[in-house]
C-alpha positions as CSV (number, residue, x, y, z in Angstrom):
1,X,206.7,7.9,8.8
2,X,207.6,9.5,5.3
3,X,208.0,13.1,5.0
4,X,204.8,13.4,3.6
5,X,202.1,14.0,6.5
6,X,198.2,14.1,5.9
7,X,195.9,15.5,7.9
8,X,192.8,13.3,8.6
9,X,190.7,15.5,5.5
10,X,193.3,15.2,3.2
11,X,193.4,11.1,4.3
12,X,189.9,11.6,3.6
13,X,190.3,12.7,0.0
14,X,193.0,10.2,-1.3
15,X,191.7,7.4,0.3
16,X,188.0,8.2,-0.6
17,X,186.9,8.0,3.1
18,X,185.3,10.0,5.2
19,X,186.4,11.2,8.1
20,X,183.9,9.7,10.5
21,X,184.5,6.8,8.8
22,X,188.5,6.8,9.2
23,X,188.0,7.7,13.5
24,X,186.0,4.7,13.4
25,X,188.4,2.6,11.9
26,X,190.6,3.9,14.5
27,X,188.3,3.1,17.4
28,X,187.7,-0.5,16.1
29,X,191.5,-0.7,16.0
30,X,191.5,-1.3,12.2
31,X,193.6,1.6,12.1
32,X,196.0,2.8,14.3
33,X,196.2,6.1,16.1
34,X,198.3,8.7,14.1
35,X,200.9,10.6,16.1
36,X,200.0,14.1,16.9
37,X,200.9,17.8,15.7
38,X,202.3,20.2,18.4
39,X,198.5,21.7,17.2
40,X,197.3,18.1,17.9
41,X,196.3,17.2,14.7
42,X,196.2,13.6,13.5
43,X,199.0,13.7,11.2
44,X,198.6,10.1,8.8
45,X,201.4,8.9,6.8
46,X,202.1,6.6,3.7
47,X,201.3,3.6,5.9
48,X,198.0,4.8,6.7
49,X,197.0,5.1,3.5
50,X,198.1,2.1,2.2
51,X,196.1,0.2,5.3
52,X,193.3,2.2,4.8
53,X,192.7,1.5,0.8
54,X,193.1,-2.3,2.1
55,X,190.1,-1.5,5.0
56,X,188.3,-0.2,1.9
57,X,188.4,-3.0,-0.7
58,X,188.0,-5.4,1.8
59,X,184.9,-3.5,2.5
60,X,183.6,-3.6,-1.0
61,X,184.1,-7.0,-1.2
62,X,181.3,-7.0,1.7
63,X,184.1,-8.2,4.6
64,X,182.7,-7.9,8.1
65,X,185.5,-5.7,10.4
66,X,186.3,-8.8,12.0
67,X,187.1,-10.6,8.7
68,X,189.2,-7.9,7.9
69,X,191.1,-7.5,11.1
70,X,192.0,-11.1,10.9
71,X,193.4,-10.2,6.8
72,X,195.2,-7.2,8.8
73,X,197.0,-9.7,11.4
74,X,197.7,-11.9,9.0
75,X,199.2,-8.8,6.7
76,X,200.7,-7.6,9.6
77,X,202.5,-10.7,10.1
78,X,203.7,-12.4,6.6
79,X,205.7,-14.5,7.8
80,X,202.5,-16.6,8.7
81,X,201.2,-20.1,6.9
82,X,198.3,-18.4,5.0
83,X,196.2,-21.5,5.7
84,X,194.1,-18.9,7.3
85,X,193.8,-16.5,5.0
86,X,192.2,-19.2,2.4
87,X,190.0,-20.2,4.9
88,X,188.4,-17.4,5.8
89,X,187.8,-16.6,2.4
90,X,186.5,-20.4,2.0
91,X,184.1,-19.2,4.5
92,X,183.3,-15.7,2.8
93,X,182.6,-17.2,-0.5
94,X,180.0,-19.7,1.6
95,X,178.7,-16.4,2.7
96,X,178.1,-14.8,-0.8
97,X,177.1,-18.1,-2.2
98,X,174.1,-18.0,0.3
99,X,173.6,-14.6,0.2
100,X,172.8,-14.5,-3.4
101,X,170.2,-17.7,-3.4
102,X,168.5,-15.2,-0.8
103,X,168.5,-12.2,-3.1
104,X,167.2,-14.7,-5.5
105,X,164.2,-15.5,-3.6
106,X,163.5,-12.2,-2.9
107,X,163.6,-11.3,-6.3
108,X,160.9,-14.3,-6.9
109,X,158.5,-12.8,-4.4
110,X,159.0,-9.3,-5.4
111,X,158.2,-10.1,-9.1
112,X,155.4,-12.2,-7.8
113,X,154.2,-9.3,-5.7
114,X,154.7,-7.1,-9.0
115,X,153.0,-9.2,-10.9
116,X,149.6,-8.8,-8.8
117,X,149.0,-4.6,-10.2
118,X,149.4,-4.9,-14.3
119,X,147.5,-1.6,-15.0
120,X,146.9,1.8,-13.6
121,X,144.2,1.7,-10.5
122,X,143.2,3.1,-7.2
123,X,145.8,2.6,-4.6
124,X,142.8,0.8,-2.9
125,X,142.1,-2.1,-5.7
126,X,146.0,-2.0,-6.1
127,X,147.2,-5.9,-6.2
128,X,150.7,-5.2,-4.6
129,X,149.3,-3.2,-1.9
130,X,147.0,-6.4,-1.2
131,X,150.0,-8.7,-1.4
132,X,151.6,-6.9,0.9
133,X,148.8,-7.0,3.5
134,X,148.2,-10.5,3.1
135,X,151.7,-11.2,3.6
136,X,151.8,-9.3,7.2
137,X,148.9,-11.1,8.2
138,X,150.1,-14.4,7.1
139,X,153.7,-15.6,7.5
140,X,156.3,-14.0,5.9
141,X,159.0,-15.7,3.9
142,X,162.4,-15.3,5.9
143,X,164.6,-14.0,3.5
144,X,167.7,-13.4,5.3
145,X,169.3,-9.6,6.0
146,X,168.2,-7.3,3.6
147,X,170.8,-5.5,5.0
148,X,174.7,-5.9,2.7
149,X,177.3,-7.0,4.9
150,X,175.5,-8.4,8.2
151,X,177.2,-11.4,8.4
């Protein structure tokens, strides 16, 4: 540990975290448990901020925890073939790649769906509220997750 010692808000603040997010890093073992203060405050160091901006850009890159604990492992360890760190980002790539002809599709229907109410109307005689009623008693297209980063 340096000499500099940061308590979990002040982690917070540099990193751009917050600190719900940070305990949960800690609980998913992403990061690891800070040593204590005789007031038992989590006291992080220069290494804990380092790992955490990594956790972070990894994460807006759309990496699943588990992706990124295997980029941790592998950072953890450099003396590793990085064989595995290629793959996996193979594998991510796949991932966006697929992700984005979804978003595509679902850009399709939803200009298709806008394209059903042109003018100003009754909610009632409204195209897109139609559309959307058709579509729940029909089958609707599978579009994937609409949720980022559920993979």
């Amino acid at each position: 540990m340096t000499a500099s010692l940061l308590k979990i808000g002040e982690l917070a603040s540099r990193t751009g975290s917050s600190v719900e997010t940070i305990r949960y890093y800690e609980q998913q073992n992403l990061l690891p448990q800070p040593p204590r203060s005789a007031g038992n405050y989590r006291l992080y160091g220069d290494a804990h901020v380092k790992r955490l901006q990594f956790i972070r850009h990894c994460r807006s890159l759309d990496m699943t925890l588990d992706e990124i604990r295997a980029l941790l492992d592998f950072r953890d360890h450099p003396q590793q073939d990085c064989t595995g760190v290629n793959a996996l980002l193979d594998h991510h790539i796949g991932h966006v790649a697929h992700r984005i002809e979804e978003l595509r599709a679902l850009q399709i229907q939803l200009e298709e769906l806008r394209s059903r109410c042109r003018g100003t109307q009754t909610a009632e005689a409204c195209g897109i509220l139609q559309g959307l009623e058709d579509v729940e008693t029909g089958e609707p297209k599978n579009l994937g997750s609409h949720a980022g980063g559920c993979h």
